[in-house]
N, C-alpha and C positions, 0 to 999 in steps of 0.2 A: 569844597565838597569832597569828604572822604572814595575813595573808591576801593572795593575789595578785589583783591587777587586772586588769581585761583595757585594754590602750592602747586611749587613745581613738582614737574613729576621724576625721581629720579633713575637711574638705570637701570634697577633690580625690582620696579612697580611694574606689578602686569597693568596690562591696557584695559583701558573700562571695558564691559561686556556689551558686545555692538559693535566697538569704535569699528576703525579699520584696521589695527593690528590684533584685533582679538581673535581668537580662533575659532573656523568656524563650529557652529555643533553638530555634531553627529547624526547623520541619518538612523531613522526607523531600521531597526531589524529588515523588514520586509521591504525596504527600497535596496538595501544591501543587496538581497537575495535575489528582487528581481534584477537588476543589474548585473549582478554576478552569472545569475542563470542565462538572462538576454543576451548576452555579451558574448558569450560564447558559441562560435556556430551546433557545435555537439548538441549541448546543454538546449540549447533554443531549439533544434530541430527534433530533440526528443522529448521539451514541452508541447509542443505543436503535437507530435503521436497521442501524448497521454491526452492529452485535453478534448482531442478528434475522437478517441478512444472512448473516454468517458463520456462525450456525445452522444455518441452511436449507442453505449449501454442505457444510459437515461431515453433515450427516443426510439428503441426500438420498437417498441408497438406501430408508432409514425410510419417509421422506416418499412416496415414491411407492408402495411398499407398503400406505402406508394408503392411499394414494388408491385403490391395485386396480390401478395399468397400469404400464408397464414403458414407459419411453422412445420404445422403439423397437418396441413394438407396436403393430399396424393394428387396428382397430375397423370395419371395414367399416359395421356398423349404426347407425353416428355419421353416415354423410353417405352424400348423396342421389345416386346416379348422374345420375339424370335433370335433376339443376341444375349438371353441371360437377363434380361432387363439395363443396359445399356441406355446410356440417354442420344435421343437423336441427336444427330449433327456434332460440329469437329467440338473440342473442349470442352467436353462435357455437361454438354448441349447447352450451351451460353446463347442466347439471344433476346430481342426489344423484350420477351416475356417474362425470361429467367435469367438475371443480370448474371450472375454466377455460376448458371447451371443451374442443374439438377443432381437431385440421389440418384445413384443406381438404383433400378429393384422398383423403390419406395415412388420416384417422381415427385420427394418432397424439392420446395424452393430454398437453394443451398443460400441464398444471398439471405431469407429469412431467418432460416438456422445460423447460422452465423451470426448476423447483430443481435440474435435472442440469445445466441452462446455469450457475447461477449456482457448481456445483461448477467446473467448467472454468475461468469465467473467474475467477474468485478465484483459484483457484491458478496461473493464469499469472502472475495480476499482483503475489501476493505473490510468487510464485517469483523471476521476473526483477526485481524490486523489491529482493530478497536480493539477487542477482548483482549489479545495481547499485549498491547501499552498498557491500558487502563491497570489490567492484572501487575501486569511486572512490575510498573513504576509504583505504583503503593505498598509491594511487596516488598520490593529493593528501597526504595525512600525510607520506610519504617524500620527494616533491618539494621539498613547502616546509620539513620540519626539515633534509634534506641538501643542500639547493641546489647549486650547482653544476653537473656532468654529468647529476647523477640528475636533478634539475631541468628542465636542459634536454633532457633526453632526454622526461622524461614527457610537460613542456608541447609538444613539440613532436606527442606521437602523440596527446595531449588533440585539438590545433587539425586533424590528421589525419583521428580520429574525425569531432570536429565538420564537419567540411567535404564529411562526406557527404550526398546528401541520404536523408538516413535510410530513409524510407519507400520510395522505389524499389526502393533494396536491400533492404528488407523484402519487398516483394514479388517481388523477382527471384531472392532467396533460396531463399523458399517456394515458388515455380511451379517451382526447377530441381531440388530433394529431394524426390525421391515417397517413395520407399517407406520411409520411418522415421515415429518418432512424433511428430506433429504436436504433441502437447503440447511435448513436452521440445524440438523445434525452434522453437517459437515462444518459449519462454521465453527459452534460450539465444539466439536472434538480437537480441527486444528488448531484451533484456540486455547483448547486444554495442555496441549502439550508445547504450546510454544514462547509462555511466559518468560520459563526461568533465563533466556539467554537475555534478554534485557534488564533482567532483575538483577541478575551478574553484574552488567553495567551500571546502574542507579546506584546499585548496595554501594560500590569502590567509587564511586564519586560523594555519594553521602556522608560515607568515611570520611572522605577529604576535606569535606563541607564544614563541619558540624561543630568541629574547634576553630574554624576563621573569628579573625576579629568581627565581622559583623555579626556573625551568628550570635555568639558572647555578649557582644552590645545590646543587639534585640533582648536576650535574654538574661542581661543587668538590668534592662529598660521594664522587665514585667512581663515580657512576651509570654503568653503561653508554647506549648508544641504548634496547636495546631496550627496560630499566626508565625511562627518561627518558619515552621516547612512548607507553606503554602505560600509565604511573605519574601523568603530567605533562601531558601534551599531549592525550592522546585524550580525558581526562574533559573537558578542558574546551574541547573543542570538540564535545561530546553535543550539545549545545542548538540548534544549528544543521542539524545531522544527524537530530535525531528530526525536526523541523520542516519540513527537505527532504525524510525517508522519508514521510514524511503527507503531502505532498504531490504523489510522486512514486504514489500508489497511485492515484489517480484518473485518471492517465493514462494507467499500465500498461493498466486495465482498459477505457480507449477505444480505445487503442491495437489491444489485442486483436480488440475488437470491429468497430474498423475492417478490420483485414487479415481475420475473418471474413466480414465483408459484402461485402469485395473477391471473394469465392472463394479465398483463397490460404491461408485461415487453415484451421482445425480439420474437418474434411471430416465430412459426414454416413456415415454415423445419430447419430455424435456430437452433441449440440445443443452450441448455443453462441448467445447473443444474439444476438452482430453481425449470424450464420448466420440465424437464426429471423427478425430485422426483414430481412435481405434476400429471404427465403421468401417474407414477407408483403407485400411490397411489389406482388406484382401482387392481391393481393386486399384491398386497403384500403378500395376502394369496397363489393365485396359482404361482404366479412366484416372490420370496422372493427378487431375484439377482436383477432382475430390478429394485426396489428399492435402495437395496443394497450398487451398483457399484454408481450413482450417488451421493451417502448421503456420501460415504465415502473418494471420490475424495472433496467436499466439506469439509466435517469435519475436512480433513488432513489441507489443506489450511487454514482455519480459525483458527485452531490452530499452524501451523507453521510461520504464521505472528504475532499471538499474543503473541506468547512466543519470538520472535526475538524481539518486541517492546518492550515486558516486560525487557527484560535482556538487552537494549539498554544502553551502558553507556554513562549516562548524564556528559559532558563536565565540567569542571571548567570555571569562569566568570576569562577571563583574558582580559588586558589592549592590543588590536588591534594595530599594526603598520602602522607607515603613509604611 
């Protein structure tokens, strides 16, 4: 009885895929990332902020319901006429009632105003954060794969944009728009003017893209544009875009709070941080807390986005499947 052999295998044959010298395969993008992020005590304890963070904005209606007050309700028996309007008791009048205090004056529930602050401005800053990817990366994607007019058309309203001084027109914006909603105007303005720095980024990676051998291939193979840069191009310029959007959220959310503190931003009874530390600002001597609570619900924020951007791991340029 014949019996067949299997060939040997000789020293320059890789190992079948499986065996046990084969190598193993590469983890998910996203097992990467959580790893990378988990792994690190910083990283890990500045997911934990944003994620508590984001909690507290999606369930503030909740939140304040358990507290018992409503944002924009007065407590008169919270503060003292006779000291200026002063909240009773030490720390600005924290007790089983008013987790956080109270307003001066107002008698509004600080611990309310607060998680409804932190709804407001999260959702500006992801909102306009969205407007800004979406905008840049199709601006920058399309300039640098088509060059040329389209090119030169975008770079030219990129250096446009850029050459304002932002913030002015943020302000001169918002003091000339009264009567619309102040959310959805402040998103859309900071959104207007905060494209082009990521479009900058797209455009010089597109550039880079666009003559790879794969791209070529795609487009020996029949590709059109549109499966070329959504197929080809767009994966592999992710890593630089998640990296930008993680870092762009910390600024949204100053930004915000900036044009809040200016007066131009989110208009009371609405709270909003920037709004509440400029409230507080004439009571920092007699009531420290009300300062305090809003500076430090911001502070966390801005620094648990920017350290998640910081320690973001930037993706390797790999060859896109058809």
């Amino acid at each position: 009885m014949n019996t067949v052999t299997a060939p040997a295998t000789g020293p320059g044959d890789a190992p079948a895929a499986g065996g046990p010298g084969s190598p193993a395969p590469p983890d998910a993008p996203w097992r990467t990332t959580w790893r990378r992020l988990w792994g690190d005590r910083g990283s890990r304890t500045a997911l934990i902020a944003a994620v508590l963070l984001i909690l507290v904005a999606l369930t503030a209606p909740l939140l304040s319901r358990l507290g018992g007050w409503s944002p924009t309700a007065f407590d008169a028996d919270a503060i003292d006429p006779y000291l200026g309007g002063l909240p009773h008791g030490p720390l600005g009048g924290i007790s089983a009632e008013h987790w956080l205090g109270v307003e001066p004056v107002t008698g509004r529930d600080l611990f309310a105003r607060v998680v409804h602050g932190a709804q407001v401005s999260l959702l500006i800053a992801f909102a306009a954060t969205a407007i800004v990817v979406v905008t840049g990366t199709a601006a920058g994607i399309a300039a640098g794969y088509f060059g040329g007019r389209v090119d030169t058309v975008l770079s030219r309203l990129m250096d446009l944009t850029m050459s304002f001084p932002s913030l002015i027109f943020m302000i001169a914006m918002m003091s000339v728009a009264q009567d619309v909603n102040r959310v959805v105007l402040m998103t859309v303005v900071i959104g207007v003017f905060g494209w082009p720095g990521i479009a900058r980024v797209v455009r010089a990676e597109a550039l880079s893209l666009r003559h790879r051998e794969f791209v070529e291939a795609a487009r020996a193979c029949g590709s059109g544009p549109w499966r070329i840069l959504t197929r080809q191009v767009l994966p592999n310029i992710s890593g630089p875009v998640i990296a930008y959007t993680t870092l762009l959220i910390p600024g949204m959310i100053s930004t915000e709070a900036a044009l809040s503190f200016l007066g131009v931003g989110v208009r009371p009874p609405t709270p909003s941080w920037g709004q509440m530390i400029a409230e507080a600002v004439a009571y920092y001597e007699t009531d420290p807390l009300y300062f305090v609570v809003p500076s430090v619900f911001l502070f966390v924020a801005v620094l648990a986005f920017t350290v998640l951007g910081d320690r973001s791991p930037r993706p390797c340029r790999r060859a896109a499947g058809r």
